[in-house]
C-alpha positions as CSV (number, residue, x, y, z in Angstrom):
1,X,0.0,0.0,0.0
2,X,1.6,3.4,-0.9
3,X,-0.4,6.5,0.9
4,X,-1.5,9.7,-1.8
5,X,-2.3,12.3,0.8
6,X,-4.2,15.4,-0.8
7,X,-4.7,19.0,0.8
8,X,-4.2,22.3,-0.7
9,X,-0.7,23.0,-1.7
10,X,0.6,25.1,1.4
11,X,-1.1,22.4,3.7
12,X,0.6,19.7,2.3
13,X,4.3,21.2,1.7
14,X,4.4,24.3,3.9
15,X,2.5,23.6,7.0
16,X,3.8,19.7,7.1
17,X,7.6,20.5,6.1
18,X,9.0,18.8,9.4
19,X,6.4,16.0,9.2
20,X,7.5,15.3,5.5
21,X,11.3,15.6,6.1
22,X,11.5,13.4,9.6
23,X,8.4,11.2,8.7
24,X,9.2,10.5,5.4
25,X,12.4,11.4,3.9
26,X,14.4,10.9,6.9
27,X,12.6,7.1,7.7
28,X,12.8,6.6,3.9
29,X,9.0,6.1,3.4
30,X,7.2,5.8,0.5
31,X,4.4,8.6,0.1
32,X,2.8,10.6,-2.7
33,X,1.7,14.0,-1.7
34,X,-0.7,15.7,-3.7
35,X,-1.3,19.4,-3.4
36,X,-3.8,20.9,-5.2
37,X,-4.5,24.5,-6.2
38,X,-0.6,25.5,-5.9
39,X,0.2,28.6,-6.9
40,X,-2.4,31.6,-6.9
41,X,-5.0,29.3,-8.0
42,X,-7.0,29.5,-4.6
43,X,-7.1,32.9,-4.3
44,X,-11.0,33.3,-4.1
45,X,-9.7,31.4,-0.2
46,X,-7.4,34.5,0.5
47,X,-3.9,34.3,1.3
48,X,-3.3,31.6,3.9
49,X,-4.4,29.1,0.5
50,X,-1.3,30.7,-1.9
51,X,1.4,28.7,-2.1
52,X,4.4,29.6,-4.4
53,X,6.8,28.5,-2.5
54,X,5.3,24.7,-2.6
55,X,7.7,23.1,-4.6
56,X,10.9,25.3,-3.6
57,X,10.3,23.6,-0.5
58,X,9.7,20.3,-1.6
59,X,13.1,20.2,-4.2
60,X,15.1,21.1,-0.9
61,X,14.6,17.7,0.7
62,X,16.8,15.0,-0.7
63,X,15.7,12.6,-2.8
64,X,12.3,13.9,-3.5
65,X,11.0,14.0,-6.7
66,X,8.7,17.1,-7.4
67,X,6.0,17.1,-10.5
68,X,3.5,19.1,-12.0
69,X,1.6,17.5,-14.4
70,X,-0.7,20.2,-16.6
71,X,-3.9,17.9,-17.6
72,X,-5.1,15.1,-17.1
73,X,-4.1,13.2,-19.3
74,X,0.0,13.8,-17.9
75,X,-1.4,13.3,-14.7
76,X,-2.9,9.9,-15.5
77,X,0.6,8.8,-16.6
78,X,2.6,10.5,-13.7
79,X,0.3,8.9,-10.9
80,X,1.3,5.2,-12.3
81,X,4.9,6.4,-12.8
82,X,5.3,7.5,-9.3
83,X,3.4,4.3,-8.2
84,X,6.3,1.8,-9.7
85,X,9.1,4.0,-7.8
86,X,10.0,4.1,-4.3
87,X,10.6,7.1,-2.4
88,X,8.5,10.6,-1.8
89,X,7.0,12.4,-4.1
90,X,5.2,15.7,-4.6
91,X,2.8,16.0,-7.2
92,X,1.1,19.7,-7.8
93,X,-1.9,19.1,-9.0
94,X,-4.8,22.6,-10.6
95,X,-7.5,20.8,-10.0
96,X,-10.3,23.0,-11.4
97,X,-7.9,22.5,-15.1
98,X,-10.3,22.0,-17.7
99,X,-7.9,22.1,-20.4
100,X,-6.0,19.3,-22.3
101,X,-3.0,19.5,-23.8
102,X,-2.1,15.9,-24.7
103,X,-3.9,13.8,-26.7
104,X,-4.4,10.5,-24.9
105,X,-2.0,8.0,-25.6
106,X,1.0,10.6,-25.2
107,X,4.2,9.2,-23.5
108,X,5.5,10.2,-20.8
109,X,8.6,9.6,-18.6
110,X,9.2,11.1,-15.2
111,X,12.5,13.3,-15.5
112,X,12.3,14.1,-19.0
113,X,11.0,17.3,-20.5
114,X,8.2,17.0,-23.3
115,X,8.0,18.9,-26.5
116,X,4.9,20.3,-26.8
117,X,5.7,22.9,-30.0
118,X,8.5,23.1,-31.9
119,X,10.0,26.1,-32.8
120,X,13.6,27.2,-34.0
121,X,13.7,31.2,-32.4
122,X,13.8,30.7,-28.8
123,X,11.8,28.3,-26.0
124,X,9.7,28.7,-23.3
125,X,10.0,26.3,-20.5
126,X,6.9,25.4,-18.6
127,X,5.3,23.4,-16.4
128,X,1.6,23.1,-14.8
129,X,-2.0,23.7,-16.2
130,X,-1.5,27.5,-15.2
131,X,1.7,28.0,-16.9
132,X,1.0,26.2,-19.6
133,X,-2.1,28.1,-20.5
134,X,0.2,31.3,-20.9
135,X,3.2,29.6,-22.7
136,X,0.7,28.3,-25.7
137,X,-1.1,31.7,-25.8
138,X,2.2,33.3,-25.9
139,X,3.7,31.0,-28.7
140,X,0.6,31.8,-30.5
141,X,0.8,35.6,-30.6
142,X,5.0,34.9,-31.4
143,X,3.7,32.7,-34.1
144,X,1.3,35.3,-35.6
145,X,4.0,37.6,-35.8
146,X,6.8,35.3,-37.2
147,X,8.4,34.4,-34.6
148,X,8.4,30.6,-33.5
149,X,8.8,29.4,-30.7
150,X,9.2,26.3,-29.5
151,X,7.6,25.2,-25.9
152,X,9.5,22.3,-23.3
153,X,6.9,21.2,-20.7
154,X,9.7,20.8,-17.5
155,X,6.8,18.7,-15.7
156,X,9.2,17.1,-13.4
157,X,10.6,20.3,-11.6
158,X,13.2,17.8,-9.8
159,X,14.9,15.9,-10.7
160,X,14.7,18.8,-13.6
161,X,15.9,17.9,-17.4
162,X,18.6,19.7,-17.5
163,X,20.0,18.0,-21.1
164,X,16.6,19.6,-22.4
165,X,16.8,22.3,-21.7
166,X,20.5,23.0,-22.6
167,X,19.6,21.6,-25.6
168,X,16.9,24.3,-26.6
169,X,18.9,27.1,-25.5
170,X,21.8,25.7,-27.7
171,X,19.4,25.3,-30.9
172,X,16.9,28.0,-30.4
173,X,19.0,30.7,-29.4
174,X,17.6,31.5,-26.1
């Protein structure tokens, strides 16, 4: 049995840091932690439910692996992923995301980056429902104006793709 706890994102990183790190990391458990509404997402709740300091806290602690899947059908995916490993992991999760991104069937693998557009003037790197929303509205306006752009979806925020993203910089420019 592997426990997936769930609260809202500074609930389950911020307010359970010490619980995390000497509970689970420290006795080397094996727990999924799922927060949901990270970011600004909860702001209708007021301050005390913003988190955006969720998964800084989270990539601190050794050996944790931090996601953030962006629909559902990544998130699908991810939650089996995580479920053949051992160890903690974080899993931000906008649960009021009505957007997909993926077509079903899309692979994924935990610590590598997915194309989403290509593009040969610069990248953007994104991750989440949130972010991604912006980076494809963004490529679109670029796109409209000549510019192309490609966009890398860094869903696993740690251990974080760095090949991938050396690798756009290198061929895009920036």
């Amino acid at each position: 049995m592997i426990p997936f706890v769930h609260s809202f994102s500074p609930f389950s990183t911020r307010r359970a840091a010490d619980q995390i790190f000497v509970s689970g990391i420290y006795a080397r458990q094996n727990i999924r932690i799922v927060g949901s509404d990270p970011g600004i997402s909860a702001c209708a709740n007021g301050g005390t439910h913003i988190s955006l300091e969720d998964f800084g806290i989270l990539r601190s602690f050794p050996g944790t692996v931090v996601l953030d899947p962006c629909d559902d059908v990544q998130l699908a995916q991810v939650v089996r992923q995580t479920v053949e490993r051992k160890g903690i992991f974080y899993i931000r999760l906008a649960r009021k995301n009505k957007t997909r991104f993926y077509t079903p069937g899309t692979k994924f693998t935990i610590g590598r980056a997915s194309l989403v557009r290509d593009g040969s003037d610069f990248t953007i790197l994104t991750e989440g429902a949130v972010c991604m929303t912006e980076a494809v509205r963004a490529a679109e306006l670029l796109e409209r104006n000549g510019v192309h752009t490609r966009i890398l979806d860094l869903f696993t925020i740690k251990p974080l793709d760095r090949d991938a993203v050396r690798k756009a910089a290198e061929e895009t420019g920036a």
